[in-house]
C-alpha distance (Angstrom), angle and dihedral (degrees) to the residues before:
residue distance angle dihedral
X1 . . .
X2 3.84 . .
X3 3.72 118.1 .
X4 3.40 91.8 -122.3
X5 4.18 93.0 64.4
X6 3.79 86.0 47.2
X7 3.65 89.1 54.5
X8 3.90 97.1 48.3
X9 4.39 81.8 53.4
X10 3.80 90.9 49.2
X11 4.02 92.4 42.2
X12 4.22 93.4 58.5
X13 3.87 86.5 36.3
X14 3.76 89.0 56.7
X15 3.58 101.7 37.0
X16 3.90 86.8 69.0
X17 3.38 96.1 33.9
X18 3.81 87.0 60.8
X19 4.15 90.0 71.5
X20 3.66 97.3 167.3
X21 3.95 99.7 36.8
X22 4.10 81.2 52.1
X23 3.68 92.8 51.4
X24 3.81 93.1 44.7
X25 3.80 87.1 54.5
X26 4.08 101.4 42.4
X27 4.30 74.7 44.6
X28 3.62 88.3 62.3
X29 4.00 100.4 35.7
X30 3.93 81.7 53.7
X31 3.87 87.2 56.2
X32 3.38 96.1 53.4
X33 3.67 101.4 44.9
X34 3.80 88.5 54.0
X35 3.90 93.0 46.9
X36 3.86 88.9 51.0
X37 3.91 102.0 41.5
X38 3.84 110.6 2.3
X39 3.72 140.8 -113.9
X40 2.92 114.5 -56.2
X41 4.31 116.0 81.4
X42 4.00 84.5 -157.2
X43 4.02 90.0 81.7
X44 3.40 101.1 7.4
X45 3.96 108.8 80.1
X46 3.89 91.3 177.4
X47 4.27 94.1 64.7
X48 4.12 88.8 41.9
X49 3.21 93.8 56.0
X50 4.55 94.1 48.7
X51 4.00 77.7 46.1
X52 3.69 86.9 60.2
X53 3.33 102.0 41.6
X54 4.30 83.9 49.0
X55 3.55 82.9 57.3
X56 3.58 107.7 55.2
X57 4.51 88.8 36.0
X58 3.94 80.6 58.6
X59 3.51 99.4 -110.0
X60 3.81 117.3 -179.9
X61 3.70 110.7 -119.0
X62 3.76 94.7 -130.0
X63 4.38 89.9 57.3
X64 4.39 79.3 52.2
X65 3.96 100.4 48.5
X66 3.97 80.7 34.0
X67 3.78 89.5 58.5
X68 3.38 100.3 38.3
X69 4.05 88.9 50.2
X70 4.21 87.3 50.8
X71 3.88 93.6 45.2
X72 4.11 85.2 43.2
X73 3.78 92.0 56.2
X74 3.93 142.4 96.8
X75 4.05 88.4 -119.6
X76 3.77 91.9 49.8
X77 3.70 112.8 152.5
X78 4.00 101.7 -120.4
X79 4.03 110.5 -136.3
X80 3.61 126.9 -170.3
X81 3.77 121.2 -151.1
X82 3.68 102.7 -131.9
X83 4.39 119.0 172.3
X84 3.87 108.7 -158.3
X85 4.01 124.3 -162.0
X86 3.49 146.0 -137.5
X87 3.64 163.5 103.2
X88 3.76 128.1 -61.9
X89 3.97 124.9 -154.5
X90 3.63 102.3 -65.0
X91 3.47 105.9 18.6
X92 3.79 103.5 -64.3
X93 3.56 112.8 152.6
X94 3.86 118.8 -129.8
X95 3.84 136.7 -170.3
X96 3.93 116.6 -175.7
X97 3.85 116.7 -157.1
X98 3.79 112.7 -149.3
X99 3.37 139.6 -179.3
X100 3.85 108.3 -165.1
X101 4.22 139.3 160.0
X102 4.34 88.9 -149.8
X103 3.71 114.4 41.3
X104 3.62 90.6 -172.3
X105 3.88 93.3 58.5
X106 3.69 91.6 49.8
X107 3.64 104.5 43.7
X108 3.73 84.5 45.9
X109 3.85 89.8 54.6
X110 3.96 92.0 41.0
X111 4.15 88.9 50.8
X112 3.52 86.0 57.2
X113 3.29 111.3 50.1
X114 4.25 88.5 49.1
X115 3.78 85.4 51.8
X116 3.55 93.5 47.0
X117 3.77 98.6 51.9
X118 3.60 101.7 41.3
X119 3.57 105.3 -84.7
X120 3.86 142.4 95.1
X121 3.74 134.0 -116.4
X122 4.07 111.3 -125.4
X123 3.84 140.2 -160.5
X124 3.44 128.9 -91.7
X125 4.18 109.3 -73.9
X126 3.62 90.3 18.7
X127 3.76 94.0 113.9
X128 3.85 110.4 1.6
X129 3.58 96.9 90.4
X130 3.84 87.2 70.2
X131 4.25 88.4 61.2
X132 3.76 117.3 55.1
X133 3.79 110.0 -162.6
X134 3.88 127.5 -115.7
X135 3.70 151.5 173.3
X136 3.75 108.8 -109.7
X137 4.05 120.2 -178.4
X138 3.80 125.3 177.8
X139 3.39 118.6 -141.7
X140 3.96 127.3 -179.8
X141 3.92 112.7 -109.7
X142 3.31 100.9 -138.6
X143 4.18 120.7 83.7
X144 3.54 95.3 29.6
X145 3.93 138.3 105.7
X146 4.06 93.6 -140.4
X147 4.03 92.2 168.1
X148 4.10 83.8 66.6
X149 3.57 101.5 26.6
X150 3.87 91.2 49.3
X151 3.91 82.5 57.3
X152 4.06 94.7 48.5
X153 3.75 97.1 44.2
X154 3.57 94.4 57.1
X155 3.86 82.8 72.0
X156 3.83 81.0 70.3
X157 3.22 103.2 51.8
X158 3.93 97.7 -84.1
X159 4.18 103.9 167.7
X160 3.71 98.1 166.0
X161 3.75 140.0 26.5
X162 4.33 115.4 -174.5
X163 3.58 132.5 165.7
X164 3.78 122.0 -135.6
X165 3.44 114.6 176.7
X166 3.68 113.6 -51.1
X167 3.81 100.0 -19.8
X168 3.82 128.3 60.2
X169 3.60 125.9 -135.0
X170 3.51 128.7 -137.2
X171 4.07 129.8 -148.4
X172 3.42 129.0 -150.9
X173 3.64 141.6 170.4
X174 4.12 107.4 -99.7
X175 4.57 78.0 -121.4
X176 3.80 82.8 49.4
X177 4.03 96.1 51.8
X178 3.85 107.5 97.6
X179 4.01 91.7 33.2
X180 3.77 82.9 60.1
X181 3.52 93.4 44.4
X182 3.26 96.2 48.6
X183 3.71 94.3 51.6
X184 3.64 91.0 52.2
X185 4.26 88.6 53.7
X186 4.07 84.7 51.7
X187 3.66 94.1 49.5
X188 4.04 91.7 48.2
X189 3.85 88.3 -126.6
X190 3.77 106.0 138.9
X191 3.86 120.1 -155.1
X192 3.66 127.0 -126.7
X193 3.61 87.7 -151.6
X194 3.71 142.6 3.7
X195 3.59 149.2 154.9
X196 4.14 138.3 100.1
X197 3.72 119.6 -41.8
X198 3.57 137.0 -171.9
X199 3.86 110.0 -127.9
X200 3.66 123.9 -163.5
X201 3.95 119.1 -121.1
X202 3.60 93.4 -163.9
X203 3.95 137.6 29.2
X204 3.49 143.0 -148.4
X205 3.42 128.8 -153.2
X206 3.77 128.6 -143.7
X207 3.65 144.2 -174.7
X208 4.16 126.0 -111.4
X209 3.72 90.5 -89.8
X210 3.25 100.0 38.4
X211 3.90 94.3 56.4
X212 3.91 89.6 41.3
X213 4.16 82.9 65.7
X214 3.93 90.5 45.9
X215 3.43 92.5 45.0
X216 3.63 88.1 60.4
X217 3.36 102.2 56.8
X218 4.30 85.7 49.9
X219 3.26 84.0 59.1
X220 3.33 105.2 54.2
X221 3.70 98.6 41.6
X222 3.84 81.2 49.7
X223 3.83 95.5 60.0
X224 3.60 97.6 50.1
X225 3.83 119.8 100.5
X226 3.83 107.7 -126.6
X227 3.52 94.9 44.5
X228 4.06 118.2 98.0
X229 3.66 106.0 177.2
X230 3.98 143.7 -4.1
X231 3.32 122.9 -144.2
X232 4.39 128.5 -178.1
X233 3.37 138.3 144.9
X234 3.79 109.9 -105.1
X235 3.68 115.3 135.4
X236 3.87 109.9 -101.8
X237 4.09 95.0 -175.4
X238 3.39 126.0 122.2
């Protein structure tokens, strides 16, 4: 088994293990979905869908209605979402999502840890035409027909259907991504996970200690505050 494929196991395991960095970044997806469409998650698909998602990470319902209140309020803190580029040792592509209330702290922070781990910040365009962006939703296998919903969701806009484990994700076009939604909330079938997500186009594969140095820089980017997701295009395959 490749490094790689152990990484992509250690990566989910750590992502929840992380409990406050997750809550810190569903706090700050909250935030922006109520700066962008208000309060309440009635009309506002955007904040019921970082509900969701606070949901399924375990979130207490007081840290949600506590967010929402915050984000809702004259002394709100006012976050931008800013995605940063650049190369990885050995060529990997990468594209950092943020969500940050000082640019200049977080691109400083971002420069850093590229420089630090033998790669190189870029400009804007530089490497996003390697990722094409998508709606991805998680659903749990079990309970569900997938043979006949795979052929109703394609209605709206369904362009993939995988199994990982014991859940199945679902691909959509990022035009597609509250028709899908939407058609999952009619259907009563409640994701374990959803939102936009940058998907590589092309891979790259790299040896054991090769990945072990781009797993670094991951990991760093990971740790820090203001960023909410990384995204590249090393091969994660067995």
């Amino acid at each position: 088994m490749g490094r790689a494929f152990e990484f992509r196991k250690e990566r989910k395991f750590k992502r929840w293990a992380g409990m406050a960095k997750t809550f810190t970044r569903i706090g700050r997806e909250i935030a922006l979905a109520v700066k962008s469409g208000g309060s309440n998650p009635e009309y506002n698909s955007r904040l019921r869908l970082a509900i969701q998602n606070a949901k399924a990470a375990n979130m207490p319902k007081s840290n949600v209605e506590s967010a929402i209140k915050k984000a809702s309020g004259k002394e709100a803190e006012n976050f931008q979402e800013v995605v940063y580029e650049g190369k990885g040792p050995h060529g990997i592509a990468v594209l950092v999502e943020t969500a940050t209330d000082n640019p200049t702290r977080t691109v400083a922070n971002v420069r850093m840890y590229f420089d630090r781990c033998g790669g190189a910040l870029g400009t804007s365009g530089s490497v996003a035409f390697l990722f094409d962006r998508k709606g991805v939703f998680k659903v749990k296998a079990e309970g569900h027909d997938w043979d006949s919903l795979e052929l109703e969701l394609i209605d709206a806009g369904l362009e993939e259907l995988k199994r990982e484990d014991d859940e199945m994700v679902l691909y959509a076009s990022f035009t597609d991504f509250g028709t899908m939604q939407k058609a999952l909330e009619d259907r009563n079938i409640e994701a374990t996970s959803a939102g936009l997500e940058y998907i590589p186009n092309t891979t790259k594969k790299l040896d054991d200690s090769e990945v072990e140095q781009m797993v670094k820089l991951i990991d760093r980017l990971e740790e820090d505050d203001d960023v909410l997701n990384v995204y590249h295009t090393m091969d994660m395959s067995e």
